[in-house]
py3Dmol code that shows the C-alpha trace and the ligand (Angstrom):
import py3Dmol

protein = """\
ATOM      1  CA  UNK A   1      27.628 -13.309 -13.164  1.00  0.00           C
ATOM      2  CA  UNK A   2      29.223 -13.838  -9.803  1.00  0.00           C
ATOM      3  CA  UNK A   3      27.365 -16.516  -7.681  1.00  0.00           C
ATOM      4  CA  UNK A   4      27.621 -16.706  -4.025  1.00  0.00           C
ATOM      5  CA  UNK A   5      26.899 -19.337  -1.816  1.00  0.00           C
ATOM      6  CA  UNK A   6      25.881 -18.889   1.470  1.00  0.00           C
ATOM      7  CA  UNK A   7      24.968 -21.385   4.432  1.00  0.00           C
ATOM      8  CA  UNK A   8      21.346 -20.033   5.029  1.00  0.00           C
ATOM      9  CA  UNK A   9      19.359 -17.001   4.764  1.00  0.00           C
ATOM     10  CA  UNK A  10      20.865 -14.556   7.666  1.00  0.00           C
ATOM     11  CA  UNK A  11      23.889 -14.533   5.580  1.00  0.00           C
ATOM     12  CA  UNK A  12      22.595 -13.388   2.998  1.00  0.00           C
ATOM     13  CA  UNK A  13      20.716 -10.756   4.358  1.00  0.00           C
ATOM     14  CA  UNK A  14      24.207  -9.667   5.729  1.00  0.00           C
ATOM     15  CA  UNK A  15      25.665  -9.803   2.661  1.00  0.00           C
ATOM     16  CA  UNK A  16      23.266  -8.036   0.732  1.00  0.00           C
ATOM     17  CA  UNK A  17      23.227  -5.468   3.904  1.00  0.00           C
ATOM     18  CA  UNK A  18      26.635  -4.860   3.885  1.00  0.00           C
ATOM     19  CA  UNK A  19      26.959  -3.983  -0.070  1.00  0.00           C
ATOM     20  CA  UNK A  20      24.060  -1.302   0.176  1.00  0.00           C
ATOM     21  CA  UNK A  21      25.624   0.007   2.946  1.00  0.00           C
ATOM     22  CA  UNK A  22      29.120   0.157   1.399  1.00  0.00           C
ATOM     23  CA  UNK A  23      27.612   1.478  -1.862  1.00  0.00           C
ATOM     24  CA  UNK A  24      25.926   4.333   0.396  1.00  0.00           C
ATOM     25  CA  UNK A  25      29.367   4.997   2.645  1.00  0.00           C
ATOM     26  CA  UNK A  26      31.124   5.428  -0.467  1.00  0.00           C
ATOM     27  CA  UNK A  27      28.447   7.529  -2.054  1.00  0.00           C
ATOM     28  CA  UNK A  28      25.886   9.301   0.099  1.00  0.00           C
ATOM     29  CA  UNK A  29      23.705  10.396  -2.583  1.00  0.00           C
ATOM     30  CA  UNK A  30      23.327   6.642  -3.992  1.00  0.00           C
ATOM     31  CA  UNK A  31      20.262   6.241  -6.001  1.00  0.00           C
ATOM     32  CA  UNK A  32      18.896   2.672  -4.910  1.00  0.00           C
ATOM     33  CA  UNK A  33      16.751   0.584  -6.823  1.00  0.00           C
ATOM     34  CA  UNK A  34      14.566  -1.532  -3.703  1.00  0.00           C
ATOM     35  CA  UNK A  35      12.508  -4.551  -3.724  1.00  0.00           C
ATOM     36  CA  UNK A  36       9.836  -6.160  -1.913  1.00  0.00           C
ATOM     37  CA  UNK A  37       8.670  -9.441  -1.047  1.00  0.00           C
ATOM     38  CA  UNK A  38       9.608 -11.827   2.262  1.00  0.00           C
ATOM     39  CA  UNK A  39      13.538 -12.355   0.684  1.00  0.00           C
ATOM     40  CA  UNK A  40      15.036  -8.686   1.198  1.00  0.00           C
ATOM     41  CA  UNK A  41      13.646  -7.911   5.012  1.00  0.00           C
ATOM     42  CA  UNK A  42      16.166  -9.207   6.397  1.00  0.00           C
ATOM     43  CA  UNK A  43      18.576  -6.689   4.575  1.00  0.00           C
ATOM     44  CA  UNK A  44      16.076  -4.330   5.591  1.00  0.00           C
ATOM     45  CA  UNK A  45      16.592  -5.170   9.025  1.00  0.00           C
ATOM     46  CA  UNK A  46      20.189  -4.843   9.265  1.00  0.00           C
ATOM     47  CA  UNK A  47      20.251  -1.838   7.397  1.00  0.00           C
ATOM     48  CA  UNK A  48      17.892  -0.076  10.459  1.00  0.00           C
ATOM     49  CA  UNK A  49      20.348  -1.727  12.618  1.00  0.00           C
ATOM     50  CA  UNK A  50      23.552   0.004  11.226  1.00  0.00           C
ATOM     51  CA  UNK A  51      21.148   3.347  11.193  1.00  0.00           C
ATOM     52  CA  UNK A  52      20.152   2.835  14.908  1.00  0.00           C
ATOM     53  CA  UNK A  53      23.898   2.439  16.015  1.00  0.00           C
ATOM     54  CA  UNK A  54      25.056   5.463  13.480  1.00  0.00           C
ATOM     55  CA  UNK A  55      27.269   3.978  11.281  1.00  0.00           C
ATOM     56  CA  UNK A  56      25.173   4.538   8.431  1.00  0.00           C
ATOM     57  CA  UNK A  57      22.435   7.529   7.115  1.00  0.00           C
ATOM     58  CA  UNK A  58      20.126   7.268   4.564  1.00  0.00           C
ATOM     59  CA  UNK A  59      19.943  11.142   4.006  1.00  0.00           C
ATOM     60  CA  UNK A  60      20.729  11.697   0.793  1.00  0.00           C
ATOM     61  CA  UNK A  61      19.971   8.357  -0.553  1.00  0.00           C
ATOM     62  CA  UNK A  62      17.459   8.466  -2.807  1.00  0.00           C
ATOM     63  CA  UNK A  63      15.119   5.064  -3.791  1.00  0.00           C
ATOM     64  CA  UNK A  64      13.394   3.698  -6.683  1.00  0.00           C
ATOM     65  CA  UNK A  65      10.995   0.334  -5.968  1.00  0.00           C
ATOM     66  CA  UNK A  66      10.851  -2.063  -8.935  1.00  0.00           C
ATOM     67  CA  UNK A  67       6.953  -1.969  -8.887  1.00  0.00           C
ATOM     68  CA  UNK A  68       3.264  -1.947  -7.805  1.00  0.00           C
ATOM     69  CA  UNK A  69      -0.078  -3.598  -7.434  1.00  0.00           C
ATOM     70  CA  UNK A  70      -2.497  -1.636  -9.606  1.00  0.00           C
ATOM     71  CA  UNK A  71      -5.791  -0.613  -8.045  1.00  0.00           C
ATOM     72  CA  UNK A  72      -4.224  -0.329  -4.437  1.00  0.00           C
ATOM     73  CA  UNK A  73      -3.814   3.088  -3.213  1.00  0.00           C
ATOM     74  CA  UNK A  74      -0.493   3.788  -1.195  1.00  0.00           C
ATOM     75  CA  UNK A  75      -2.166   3.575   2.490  1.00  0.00           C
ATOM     76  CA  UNK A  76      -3.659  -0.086   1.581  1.00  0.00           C
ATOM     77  CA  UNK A  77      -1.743  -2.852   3.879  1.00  0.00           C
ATOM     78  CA  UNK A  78      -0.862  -5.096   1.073  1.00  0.00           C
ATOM     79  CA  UNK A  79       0.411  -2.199  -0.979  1.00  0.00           C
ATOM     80  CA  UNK A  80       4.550  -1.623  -1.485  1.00  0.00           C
ATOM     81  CA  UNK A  81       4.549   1.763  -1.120  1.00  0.00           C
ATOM     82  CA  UNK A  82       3.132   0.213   2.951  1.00  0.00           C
ATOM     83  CA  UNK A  83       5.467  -2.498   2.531  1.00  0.00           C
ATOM     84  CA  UNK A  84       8.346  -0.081   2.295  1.00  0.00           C
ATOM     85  CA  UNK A  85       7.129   2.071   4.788  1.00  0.00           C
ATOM     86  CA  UNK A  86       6.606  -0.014   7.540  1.00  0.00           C
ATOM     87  CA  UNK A  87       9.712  -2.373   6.578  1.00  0.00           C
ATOM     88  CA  UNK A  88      12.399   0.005   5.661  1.00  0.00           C
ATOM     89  CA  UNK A  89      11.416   3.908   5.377  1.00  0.00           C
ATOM     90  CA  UNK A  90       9.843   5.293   8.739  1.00  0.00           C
ATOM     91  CA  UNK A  91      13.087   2.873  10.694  1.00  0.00           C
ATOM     92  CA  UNK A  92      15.812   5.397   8.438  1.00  0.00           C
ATOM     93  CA  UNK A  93      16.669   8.792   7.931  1.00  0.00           C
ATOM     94  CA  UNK A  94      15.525   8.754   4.163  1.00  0.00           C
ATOM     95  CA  UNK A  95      13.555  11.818   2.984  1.00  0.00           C
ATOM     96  CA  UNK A  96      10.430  10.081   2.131  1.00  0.00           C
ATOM     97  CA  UNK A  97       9.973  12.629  -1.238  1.00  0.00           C
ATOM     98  CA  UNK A  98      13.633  10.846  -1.810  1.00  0.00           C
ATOM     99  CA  UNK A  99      11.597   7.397  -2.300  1.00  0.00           C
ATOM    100  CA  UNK A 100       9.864   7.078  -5.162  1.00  0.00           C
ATOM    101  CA  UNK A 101       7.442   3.546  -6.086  1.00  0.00           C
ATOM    102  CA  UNK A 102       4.887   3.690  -9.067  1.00  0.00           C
ATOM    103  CA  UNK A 103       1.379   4.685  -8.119  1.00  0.00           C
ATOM    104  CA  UNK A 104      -1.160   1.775  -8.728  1.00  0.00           C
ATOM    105  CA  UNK A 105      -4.305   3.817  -7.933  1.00  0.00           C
ATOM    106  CA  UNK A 106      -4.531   6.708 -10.995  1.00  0.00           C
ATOM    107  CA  UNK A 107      -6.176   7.062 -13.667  1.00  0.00           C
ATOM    108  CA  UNK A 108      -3.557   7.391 -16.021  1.00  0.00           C
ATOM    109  CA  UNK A 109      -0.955   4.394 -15.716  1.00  0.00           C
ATOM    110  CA  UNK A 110       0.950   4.863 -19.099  1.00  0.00           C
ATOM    111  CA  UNK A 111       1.631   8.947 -18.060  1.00  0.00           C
ATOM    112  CA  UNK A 112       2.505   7.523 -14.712  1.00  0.00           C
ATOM    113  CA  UNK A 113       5.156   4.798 -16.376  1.00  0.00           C
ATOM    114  CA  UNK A 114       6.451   7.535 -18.420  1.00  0.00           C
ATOM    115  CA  UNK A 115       6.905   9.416 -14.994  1.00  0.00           C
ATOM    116  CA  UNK A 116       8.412   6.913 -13.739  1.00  0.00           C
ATOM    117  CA  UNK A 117      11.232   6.348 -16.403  1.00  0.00           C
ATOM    118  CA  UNK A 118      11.803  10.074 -16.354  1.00  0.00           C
ATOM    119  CA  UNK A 119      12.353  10.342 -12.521  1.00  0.00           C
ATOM    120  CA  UNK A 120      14.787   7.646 -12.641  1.00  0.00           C
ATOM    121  CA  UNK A 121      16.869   8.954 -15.504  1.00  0.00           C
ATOM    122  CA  UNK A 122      16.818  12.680 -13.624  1.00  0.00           C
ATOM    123  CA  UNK A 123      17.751  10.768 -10.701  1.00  0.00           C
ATOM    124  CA  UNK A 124      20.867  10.011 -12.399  1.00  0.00           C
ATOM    125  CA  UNK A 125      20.505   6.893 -13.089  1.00  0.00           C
ATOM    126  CA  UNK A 126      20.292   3.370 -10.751  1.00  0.00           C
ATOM    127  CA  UNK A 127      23.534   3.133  -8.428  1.00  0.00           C
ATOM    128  CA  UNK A 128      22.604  -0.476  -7.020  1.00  0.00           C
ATOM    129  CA  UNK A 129      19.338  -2.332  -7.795  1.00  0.00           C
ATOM    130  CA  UNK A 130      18.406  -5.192  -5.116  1.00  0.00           C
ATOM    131  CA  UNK A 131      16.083  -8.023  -7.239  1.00  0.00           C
ATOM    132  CA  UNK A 132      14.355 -11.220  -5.275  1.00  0.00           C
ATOM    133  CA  UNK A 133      13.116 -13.638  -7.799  1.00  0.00           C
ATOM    134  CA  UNK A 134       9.451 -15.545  -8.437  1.00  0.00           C
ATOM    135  CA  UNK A 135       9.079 -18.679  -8.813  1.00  0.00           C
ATOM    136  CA  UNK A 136       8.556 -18.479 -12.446  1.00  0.00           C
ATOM    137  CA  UNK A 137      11.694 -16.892 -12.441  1.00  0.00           C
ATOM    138  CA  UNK A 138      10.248 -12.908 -13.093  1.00  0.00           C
ATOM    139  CA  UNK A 139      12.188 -10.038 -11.577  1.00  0.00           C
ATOM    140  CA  UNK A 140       9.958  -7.341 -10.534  1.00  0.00           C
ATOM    141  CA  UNK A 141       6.866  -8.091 -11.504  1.00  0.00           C
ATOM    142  CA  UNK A 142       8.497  -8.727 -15.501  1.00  0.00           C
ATOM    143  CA  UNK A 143       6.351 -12.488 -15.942  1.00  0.00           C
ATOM    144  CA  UNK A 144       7.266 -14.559 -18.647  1.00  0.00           C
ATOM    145  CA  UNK A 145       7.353 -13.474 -21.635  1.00  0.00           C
ATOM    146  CA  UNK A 146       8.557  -9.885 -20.942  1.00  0.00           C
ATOM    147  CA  UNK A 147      11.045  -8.153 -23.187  1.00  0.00           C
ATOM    148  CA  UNK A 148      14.334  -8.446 -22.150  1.00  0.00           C
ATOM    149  CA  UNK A 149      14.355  -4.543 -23.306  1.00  0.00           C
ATOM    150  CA  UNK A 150      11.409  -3.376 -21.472  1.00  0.00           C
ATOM    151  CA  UNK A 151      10.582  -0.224 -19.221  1.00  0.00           C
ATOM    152  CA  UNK A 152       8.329   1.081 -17.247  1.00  0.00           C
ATOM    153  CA  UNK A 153       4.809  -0.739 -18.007  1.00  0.00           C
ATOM    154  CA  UNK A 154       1.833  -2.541 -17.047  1.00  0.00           C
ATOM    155  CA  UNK A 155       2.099  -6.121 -16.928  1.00  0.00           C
ATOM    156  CA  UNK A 156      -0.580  -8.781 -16.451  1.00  0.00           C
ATOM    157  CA  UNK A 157       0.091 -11.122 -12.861  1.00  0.00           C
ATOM    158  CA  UNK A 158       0.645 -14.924 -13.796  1.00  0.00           C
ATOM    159  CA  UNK A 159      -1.819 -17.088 -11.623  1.00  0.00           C
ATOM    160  CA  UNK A 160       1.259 -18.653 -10.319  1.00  0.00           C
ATOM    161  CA  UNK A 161       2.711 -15.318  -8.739  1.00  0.00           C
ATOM    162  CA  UNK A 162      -0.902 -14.475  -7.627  1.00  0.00           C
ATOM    163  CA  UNK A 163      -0.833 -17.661  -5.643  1.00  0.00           C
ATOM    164  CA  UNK A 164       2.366 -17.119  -3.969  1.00  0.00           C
ATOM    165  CA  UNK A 165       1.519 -13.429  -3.393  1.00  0.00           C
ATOM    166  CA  UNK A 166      -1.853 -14.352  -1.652  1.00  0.00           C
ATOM    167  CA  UNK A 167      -0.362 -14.580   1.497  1.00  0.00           C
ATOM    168  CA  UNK A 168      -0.556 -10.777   1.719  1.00  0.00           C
ATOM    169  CA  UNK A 169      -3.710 -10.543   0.932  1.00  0.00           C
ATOM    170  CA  UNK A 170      -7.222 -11.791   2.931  1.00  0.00           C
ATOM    171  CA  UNK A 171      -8.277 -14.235   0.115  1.00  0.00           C
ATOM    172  CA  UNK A 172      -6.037 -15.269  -3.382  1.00  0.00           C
ATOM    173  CA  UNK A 173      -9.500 -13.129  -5.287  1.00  0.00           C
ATOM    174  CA  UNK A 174      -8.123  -9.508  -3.906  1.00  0.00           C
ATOM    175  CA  UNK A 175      -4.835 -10.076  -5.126  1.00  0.00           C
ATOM    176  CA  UNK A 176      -4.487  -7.768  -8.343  1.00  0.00           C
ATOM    177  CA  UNK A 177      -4.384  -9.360 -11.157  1.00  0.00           C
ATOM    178  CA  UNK A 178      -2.005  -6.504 -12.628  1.00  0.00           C
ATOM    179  CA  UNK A 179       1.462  -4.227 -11.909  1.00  0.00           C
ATOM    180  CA  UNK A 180       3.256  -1.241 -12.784  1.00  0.00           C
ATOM    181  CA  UNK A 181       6.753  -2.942 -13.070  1.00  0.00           C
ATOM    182  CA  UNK A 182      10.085  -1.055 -14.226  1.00  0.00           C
ATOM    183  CA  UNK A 183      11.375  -3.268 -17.599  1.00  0.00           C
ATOM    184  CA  UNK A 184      13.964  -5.601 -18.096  1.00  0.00           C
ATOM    185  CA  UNK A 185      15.727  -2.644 -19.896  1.00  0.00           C
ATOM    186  CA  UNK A 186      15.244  -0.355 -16.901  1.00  0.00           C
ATOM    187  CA  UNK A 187      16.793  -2.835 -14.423  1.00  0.00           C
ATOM    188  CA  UNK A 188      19.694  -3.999 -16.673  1.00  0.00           C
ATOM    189  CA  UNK A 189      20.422  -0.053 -17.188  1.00  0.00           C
ATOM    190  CA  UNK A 190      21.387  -0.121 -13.068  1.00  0.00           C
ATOM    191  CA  UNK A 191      25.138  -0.188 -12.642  1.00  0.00           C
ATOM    192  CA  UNK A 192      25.343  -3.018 -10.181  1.00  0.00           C
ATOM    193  CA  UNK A 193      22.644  -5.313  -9.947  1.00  0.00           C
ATOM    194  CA  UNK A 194      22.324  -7.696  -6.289  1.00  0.00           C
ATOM    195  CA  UNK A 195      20.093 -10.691  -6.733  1.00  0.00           C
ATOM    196  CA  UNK A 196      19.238 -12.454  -3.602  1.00  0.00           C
ATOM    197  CA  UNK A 197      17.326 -16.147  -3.081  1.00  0.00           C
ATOM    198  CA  UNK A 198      16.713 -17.773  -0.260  1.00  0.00           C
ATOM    199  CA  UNK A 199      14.505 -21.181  -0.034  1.00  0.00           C
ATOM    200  CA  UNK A 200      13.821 -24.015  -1.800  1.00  0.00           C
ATOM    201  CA  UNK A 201      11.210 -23.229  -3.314  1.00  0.00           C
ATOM    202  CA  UNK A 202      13.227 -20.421  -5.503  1.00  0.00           C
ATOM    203  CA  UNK A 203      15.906 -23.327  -6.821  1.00  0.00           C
ATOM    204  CA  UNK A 204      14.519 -24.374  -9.875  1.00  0.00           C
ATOM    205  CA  UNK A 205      14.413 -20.337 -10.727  1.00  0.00           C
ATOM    206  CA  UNK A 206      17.893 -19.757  -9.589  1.00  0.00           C
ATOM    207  CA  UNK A 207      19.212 -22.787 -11.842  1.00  0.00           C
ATOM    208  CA  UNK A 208      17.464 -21.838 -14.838  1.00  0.00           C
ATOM    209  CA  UNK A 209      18.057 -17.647 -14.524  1.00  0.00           C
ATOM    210  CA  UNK A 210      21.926 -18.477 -13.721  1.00  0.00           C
ATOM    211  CA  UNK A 211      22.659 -21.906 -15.756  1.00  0.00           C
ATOM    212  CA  UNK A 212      19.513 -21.881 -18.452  1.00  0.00           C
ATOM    213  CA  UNK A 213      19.749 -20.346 -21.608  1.00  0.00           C
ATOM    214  CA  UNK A 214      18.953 -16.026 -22.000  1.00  0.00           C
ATOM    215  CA  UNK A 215      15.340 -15.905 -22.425  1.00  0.00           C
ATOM    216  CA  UNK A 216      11.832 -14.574 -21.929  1.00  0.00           C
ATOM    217  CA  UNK A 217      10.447 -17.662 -20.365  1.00  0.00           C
ATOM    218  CA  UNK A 218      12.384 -16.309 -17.929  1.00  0.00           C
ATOM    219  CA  UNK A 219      13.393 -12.959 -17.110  1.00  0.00           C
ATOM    220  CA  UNK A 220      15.693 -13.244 -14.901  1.00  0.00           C
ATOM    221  CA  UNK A 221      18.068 -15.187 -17.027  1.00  0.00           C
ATOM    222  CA  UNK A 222      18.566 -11.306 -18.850  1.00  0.00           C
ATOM    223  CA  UNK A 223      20.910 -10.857 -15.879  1.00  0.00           C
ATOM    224  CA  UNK A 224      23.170 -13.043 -17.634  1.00  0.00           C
ATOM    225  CA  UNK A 225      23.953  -9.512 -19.892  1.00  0.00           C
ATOM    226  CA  UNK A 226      24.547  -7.837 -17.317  1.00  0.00           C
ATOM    227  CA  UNK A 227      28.635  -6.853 -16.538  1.00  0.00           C
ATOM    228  CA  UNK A 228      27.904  -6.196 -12.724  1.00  0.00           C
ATOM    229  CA  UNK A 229      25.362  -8.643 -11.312  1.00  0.00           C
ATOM    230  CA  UNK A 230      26.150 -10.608  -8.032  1.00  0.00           C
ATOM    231  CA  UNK A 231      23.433 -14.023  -7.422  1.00  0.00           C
ATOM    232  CA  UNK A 232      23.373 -14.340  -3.533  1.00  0.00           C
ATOM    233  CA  UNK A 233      21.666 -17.556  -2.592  1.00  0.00           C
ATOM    234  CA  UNK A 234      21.467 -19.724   0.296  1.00  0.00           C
ATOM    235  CA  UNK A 235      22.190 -23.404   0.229  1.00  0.00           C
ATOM    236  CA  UNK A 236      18.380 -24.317  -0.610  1.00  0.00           C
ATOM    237  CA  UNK A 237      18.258 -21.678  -3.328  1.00  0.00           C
ATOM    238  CA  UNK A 238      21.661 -23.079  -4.701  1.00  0.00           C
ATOM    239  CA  UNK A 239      20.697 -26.840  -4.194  1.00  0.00           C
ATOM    240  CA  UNK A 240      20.121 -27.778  -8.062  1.00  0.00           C
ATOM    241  CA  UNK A 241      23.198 -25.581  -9.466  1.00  0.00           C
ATOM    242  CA  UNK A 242      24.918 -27.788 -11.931  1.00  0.00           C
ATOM    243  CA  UNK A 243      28.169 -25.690 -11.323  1.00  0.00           C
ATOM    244  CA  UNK A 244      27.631 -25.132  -7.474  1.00  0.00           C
ATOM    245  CA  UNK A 245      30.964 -26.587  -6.486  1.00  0.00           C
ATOM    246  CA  UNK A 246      32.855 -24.576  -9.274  1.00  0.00           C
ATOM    247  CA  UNK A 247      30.980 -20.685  -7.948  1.00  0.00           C
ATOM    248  CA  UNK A 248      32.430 -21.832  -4.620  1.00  0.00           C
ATOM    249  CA  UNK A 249      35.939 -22.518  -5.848  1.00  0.00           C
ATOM    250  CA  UNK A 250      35.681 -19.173  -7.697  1.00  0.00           C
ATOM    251  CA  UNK A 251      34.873 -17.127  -4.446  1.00  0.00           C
ATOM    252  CA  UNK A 252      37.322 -18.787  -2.500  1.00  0.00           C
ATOM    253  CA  UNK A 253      39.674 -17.853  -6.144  1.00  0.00           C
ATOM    254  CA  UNK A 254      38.621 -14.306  -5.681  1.00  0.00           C
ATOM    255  CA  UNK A 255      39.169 -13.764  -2.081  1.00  0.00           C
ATOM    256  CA  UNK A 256      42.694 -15.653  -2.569  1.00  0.00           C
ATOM    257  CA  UNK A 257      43.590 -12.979  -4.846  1.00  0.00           C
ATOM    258  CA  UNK A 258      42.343  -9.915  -3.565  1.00  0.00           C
ATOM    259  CA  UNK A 259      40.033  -9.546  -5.889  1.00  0.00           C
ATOM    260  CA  UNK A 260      36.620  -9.663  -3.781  1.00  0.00           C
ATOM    261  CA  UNK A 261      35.968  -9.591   0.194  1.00  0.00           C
TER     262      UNK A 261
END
"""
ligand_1 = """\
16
LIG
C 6.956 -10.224 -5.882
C 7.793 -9.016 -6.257
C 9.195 -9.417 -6.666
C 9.776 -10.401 -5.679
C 8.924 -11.653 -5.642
C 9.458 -12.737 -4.729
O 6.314 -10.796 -6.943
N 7.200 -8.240 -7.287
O 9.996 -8.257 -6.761
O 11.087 -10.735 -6.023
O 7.640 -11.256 -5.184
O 8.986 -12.559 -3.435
P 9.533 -13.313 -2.154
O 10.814 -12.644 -1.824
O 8.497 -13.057 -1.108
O 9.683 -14.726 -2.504
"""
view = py3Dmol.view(width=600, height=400)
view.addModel(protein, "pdb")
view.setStyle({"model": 0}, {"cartoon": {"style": "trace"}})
view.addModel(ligand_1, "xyz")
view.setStyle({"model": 1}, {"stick": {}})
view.zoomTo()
view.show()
C-alpha cells in the first residue's frame, strides 16, 4: 500500500483531484467508484474547477457510489444520491443515467443489491474507487465485522457512525439506523483503489487500517490485499503512523527514480 503524506487537507484534495482526472484523460469512459462524506468535497471541488476551465469532461464517465441510507428517498437532503447531486453531478457534464447509487427507499433491497452488483459488473468493472474512512475504521458503510469478501448488502449503522453522521441530519434519532453498502469484495474488485483522510479524528483508523493486522474489526485494513491502493492523508490523519518517517522516505524514493510523480 503506498502511503502519502501530505501537509494538510487542500493537498490532498489536489491529489486525489488530479488522479481522477488523469484516470479520466487517459480513459474517457472511466467507470468511477465515488464517495461521500465531508473528506472527498474538496476533490469534488477541484474536479468542477478543471470542468469549468475545460480541461476535463465527465461525458462518458460513468459513476458508481459506495452506498445509501435506507428509508431516504433520492430527493431527501441528507440522502447521497442529494449529496452527489448538489456536490459533484449538476457542477459536470456527467449523464446523470451514467451515475448510478443504491436506492434506499424500495421495497425490495436484496433485488436492488443484486442490481446493483450486476450494473457494476456490465459497467465493466470499477476503473478507480475513491474511499474516506469512519472512525471505526469502515469503508463505505462495511462496519465492523463485515466480510472482507462481501458485496452488495444491507448492513446495520454502528451507534458510533450514527453519531458522527448526525451532523447531516436535524436530530442523531432520524439518522438511519441501516445502508445499502457495496462489500469489501466489491471494492477490492476496483483496479485502483484512492483512500483519502484528513483530521485527527480519523488517525487512530488510518494507523490501524495501514499498520494493524488484516481484519474485520476493521475493514479497511482489507486494503492491505489490495495490489493498487494509494492512503492519502494529511499530517493529522498520519500523526500516530509508526512508520510515518519511512512512507515519506519511500515517496521521496519513488519520485527519485521515476517511478511515481
Ligand atoms: C460515511 C460514508 C463513508 C465515509 C465516512 C466518513 O459513513 N458512508 O463512505 O467514508 O462517512 O465520512 P467523513 O469523510 O465525513 O469523515
Amino acid at each position: 500500500v503506498r502511503i502519502v503524506i501530505l501537509s494538510d487537507a487542500v493537498s490532498v484534495a489536489e491529489f486525489a483531484a488530479e488522479e481522477m482526472a488523469a484516470a479520466i484523460s487517459s480513459k474517457a469512459t472511466s467507470v468511477l467508484g465515488l464517495a461521500t462524506g465531508g473528506t472527498p468535497v474538496g476533490a469534488y471541488r477541484q474536479l468542477i474547477e478543471l470542468y469549468k476551465n475545460r480541461r476535463l469532461s465527465f461525458s462518458e464517465v460513468t459513476t458508481f457510489n459506495l452506498d445509501e441510507y435506507i428509508g431516504l428517498s433520492p430527493d431527501h437532503p441528507a440522502s447521497y444520491r442529494y449529496f452527489m447531486n448538489e456536490n459533484l453531478f449538476r457542477h459536470i457534464d456527467v449523464q446523470i443515467k451514467s451515475t448510478h447509487i443504491p436506492l434506499g427507499d424500495v421495497s425490495d433491497l436484496i433485488a436492488e443489491c443484486c442490481n446493483y452488483e450486476a450494473r457494476i459488473e456490465r459497467a465493466g468493472g470499477l476503473d478507480l474507487q475513491l474511499l474516506g474512512i469512519g472512525t471505526d475504521g469502515h469503508i463505505g458503510f462495511n462496519e465492523p465485522g463485515s466480510s472482507l469478501a462481501g458485496r452488495t448488502r444491507v448492513k446495520t449503522l454502528t451507534e458510533q457512525t450514527r453519531r458522527d453522521n448526525a451532523r447531516y441530519f436535524s436530530s442523531l434519532d432520524e439518522v438511519p439506523t441501516s445502508a445499502i453498502t457495496m462489500g469489501i469484495g466489491t471494492i477490492l474488485e476496483a483496479k485502483r483503489i484512492l483512500l483519502l483522510a484528513t483530521g485527527s479524528n480519523k488517525a487512530d483508523a488510518i494507523r490501524a487500517a495501514v499498520e494493524g493486522p488484516l481484519t474485520t474489526s476493521v475493514p479497511a485494513s482489507a486494503l492491505q490485499l489490495h495490489s493498487a491502493t494509494v492512503v492519502v492523508v494529511d499530517e493529522a490523519a498520519a500523526a500516530k503512523l509508526d512508520r510515518h518517517d519511512y512512507y515519506r522516505r519511500s515517496e521521496l524514493e519513488g519520485r527519485r527514480l521515476g517511478l511515481i510523480r
